[in-house]
C-alpha positions as CSV (number, residue, x, y, z in Angstrom):
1,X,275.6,99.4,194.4
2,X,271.8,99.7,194.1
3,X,272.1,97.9,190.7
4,X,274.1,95.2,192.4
5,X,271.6,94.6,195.2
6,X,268.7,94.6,192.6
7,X,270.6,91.8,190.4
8,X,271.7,89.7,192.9
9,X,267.8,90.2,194.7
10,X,266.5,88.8,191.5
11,X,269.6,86.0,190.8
12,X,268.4,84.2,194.1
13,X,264.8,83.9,193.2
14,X,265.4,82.8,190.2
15,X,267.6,79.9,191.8
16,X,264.7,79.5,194.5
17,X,262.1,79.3,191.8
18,X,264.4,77.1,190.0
19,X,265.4,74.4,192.6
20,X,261.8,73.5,193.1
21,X,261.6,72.0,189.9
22,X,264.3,69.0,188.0
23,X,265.9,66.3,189.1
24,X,266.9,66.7,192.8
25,X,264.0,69.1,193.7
26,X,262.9,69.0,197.7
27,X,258.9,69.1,198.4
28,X,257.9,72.6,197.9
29,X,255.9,73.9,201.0
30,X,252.7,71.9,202.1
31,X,253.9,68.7,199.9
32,X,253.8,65.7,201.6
33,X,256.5,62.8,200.4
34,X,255.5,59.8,199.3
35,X,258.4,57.7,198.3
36,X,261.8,58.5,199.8
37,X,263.5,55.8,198.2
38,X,262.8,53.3,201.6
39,X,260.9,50.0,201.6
40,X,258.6,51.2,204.6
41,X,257.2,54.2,202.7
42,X,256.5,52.1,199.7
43,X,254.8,49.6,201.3
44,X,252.9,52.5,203.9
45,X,251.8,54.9,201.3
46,X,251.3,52.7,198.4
47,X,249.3,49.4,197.1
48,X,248.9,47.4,194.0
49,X,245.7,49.1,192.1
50,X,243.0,46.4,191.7
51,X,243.0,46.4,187.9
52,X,240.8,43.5,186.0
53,X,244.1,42.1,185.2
54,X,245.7,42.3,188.7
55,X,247.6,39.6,189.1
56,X,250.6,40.8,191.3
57,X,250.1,39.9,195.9
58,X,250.6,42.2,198.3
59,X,253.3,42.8,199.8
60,X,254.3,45.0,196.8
61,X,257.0,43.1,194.2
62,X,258.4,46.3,192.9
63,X,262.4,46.0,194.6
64,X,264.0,48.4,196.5
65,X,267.8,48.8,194.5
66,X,270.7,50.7,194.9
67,X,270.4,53.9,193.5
68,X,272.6,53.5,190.2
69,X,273.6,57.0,189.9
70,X,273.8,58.6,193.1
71,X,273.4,57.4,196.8
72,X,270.8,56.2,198.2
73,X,268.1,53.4,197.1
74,X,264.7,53.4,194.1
75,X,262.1,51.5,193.4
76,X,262.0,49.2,190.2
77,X,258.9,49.0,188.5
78,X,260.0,45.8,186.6
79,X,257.5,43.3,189.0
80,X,257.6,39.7,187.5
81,X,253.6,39.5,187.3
82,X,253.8,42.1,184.7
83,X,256.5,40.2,182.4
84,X,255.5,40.6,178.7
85,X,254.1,44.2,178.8
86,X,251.1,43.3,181.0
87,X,250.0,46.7,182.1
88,X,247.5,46.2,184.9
89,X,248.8,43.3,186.1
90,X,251.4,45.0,188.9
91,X,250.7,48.7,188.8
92,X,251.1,50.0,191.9
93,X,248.6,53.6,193.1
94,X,249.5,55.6,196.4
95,X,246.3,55.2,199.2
96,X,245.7,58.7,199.3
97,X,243.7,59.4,196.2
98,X,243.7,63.2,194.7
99,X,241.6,65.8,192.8
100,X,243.9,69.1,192.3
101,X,247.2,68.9,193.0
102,X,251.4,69.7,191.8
103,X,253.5,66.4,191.5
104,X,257.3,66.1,191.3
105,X,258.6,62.5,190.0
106,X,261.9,61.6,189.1
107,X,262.4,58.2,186.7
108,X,265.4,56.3,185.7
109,X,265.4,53.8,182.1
110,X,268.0,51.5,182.3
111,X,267.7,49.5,178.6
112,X,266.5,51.1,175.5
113,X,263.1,50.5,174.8
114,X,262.2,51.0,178.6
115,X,258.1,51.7,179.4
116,X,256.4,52.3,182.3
117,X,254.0,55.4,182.6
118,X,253.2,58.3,185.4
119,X,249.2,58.2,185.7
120,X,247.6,61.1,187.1
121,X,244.5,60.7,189.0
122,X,244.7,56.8,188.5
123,X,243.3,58.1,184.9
124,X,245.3,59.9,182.9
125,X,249.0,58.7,181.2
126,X,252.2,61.0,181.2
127,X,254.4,58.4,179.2
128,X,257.9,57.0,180.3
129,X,259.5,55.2,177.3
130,X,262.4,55.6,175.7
131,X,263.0,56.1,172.2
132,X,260.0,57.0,171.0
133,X,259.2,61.1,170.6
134,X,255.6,60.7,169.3
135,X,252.4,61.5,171.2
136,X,252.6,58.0,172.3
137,X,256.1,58.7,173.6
138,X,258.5,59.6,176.1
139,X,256.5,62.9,178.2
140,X,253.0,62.8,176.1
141,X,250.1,63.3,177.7
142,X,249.0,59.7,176.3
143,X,247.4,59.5,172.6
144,X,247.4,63.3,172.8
145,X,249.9,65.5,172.8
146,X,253.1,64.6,172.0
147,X,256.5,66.0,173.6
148,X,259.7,67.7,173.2
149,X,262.5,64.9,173.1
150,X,264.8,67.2,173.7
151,X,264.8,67.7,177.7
152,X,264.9,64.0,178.1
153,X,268.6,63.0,179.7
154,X,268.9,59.7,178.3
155,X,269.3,55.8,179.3
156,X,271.0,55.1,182.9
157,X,270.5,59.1,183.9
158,X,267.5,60.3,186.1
159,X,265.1,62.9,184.8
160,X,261.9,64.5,186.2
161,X,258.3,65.8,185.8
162,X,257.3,68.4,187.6
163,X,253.1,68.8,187.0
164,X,250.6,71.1,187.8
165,X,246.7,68.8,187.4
166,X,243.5,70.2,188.1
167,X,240.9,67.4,187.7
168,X,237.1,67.7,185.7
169,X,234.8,69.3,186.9
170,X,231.1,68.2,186.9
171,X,227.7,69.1,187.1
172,X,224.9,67.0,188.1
173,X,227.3,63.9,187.6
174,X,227.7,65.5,183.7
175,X,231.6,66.8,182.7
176,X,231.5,70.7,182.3
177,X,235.3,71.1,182.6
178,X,238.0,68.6,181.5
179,X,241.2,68.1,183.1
180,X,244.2,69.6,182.6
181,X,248.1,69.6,183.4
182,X,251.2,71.6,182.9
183,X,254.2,69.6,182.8
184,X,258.1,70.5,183.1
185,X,260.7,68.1,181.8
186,X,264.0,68.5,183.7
187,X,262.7,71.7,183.6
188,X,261.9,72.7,180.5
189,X,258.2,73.6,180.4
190,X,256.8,71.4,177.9
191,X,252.9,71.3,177.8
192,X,250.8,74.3,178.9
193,X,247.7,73.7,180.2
194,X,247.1,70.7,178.2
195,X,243.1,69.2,178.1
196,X,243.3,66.1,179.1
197,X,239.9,64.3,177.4
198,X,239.5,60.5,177.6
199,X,241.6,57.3,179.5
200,X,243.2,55.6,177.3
201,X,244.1,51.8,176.7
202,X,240.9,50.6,178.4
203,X,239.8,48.9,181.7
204,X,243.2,47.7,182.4
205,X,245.0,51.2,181.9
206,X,242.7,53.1,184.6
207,X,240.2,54.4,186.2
208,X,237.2,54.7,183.5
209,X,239.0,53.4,181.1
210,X,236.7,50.7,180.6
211,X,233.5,53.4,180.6
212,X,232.5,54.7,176.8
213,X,235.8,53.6,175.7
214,X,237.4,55.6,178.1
215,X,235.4,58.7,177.0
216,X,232.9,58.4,179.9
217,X,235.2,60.4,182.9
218,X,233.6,59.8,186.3
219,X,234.0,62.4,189.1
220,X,235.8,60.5,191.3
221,X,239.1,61.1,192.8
222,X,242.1,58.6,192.3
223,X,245.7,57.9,193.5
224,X,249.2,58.7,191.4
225,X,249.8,55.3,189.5
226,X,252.9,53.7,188.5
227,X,252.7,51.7,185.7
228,X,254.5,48.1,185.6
229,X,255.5,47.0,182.2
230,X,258.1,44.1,182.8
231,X,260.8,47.1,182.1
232,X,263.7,48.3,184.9
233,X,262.4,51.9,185.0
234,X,263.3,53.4,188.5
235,X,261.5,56.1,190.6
236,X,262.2,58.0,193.7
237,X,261.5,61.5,194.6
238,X,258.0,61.8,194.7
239,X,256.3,63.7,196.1
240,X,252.5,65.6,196.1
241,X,250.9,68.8,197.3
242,X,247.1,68.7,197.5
243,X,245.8,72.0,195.3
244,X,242.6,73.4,195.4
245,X,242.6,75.1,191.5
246,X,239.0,77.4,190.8
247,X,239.9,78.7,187.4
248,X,240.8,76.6,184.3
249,X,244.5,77.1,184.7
250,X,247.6,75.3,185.5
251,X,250.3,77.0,184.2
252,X,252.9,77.8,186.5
């Protein structure tokens, strides 16, 4: 019976550790929501980021839709100012901007081909695009390090990050530690405390991306982005706990 107790002890933390992480995972304790699928949150706790190629108006373009999977509503990324692939041009960033901190994001692609991007820190891109597994792909920490494929659920179904990011540290306005993230794709643990070292795809991609060729990283803290691409790529479920990480280490 002891053996039974022990087993089934150890069955429900598994599930406990386990429902905090995939598609349909609830904030974890201290998290704070910041879309929950309504147009008041969207337009309360988010704004379009004031890129060099901004060309979107408040209020926020992005449309809230019917969920296509489950009930409830999402948010479509596919603004008209960013029609053609503009990235810059609609991106919308959260008002609270972070340093440390453990995301969960779930994202729906609706037609092959589909691109948006999850940027950490207004800075640094976790790719959304379909069909492609490289490090430009679907789940790569941008331009470098690629991805498993595998977790990814496919067109029309949602799937999810779940990220641990502790930001650069710096001395005397100088770098001494670069960022890094661990990342779970529908929960399968896919990069490991990853360094993150540049912005990439210049001014209009982020936060210093226009600085050394996106080599010079400021300390300065920035909001979760959401990249607009002219694409119907859906998100709901996010949400952010504020971390305070002292050692080099994400992993979790």
């Amino acid at each position: 019976m002891k053996i039974l107790y022990i087993g089934l002890f150890i069955l429900i933390n598994i599930i406990n550790v386990n429902a905090q992480i995939g598609v349909g995972a609830k904030p974890i304790k201290g998290a704070k929501m910041y879309f929950d699928g309504t147009r008041s949150m969207l337009d309360a706790k988010w704004t379009y980021w004031k890129s060099p190629r901004l060309a979107a108006t408040l209020p926020i373009k992005w449309e809230i839709v019917q969920d296509p999977v489950d009930a409830g509503t999402a948010m479509n990324s596919n603004d008209p100012a960013a029609a053609g692939g503009k990235y810059g041009s609609a991106d919308i960033v959260t008002k609270d901007e972070f340093r440390d901190f453990r995301l969960h994001i779930e994202f729906l692609i609706q037609n092959p081909g589909g691109n948006s991007g999850v940027y950490l820190q207004n800075r640094y891109e976790i790719q959304v695009l379909d069909g492609d597994s490289t490090s430009h792909g679907m789940a790569a920490v941008i331009n470098e390090k690629a991805a498993s494929y595998t977790p990814y659920n496919g067109l029309g179904k949602w799937n999810a990050y779940d990220i641990t990011f502790r930001a650069a540290r710096f001395k005397d306005g100088k770098r001494t530690e670069p960022a890094m993230v661990t990342i779970y794709f529908n929960g399968e643990k896919i990069h490991t405390n990853q360094i993150i070292n540049q912005v990439w795809g210049g001014p209009n991609s982020g936060i210093d991306g226009g600085n050394d060729g996106g080599k010079g990283i400021t300390d300065t803290p920035g909001g979760l982005k959401l990249q607009a691409e002219g694409h119907n790529v859906m998100y709901r479920n996010v949400w952010i706990k504020k971390l305070n990480l002292k050692k080099m280490n994400t992993d979790f």
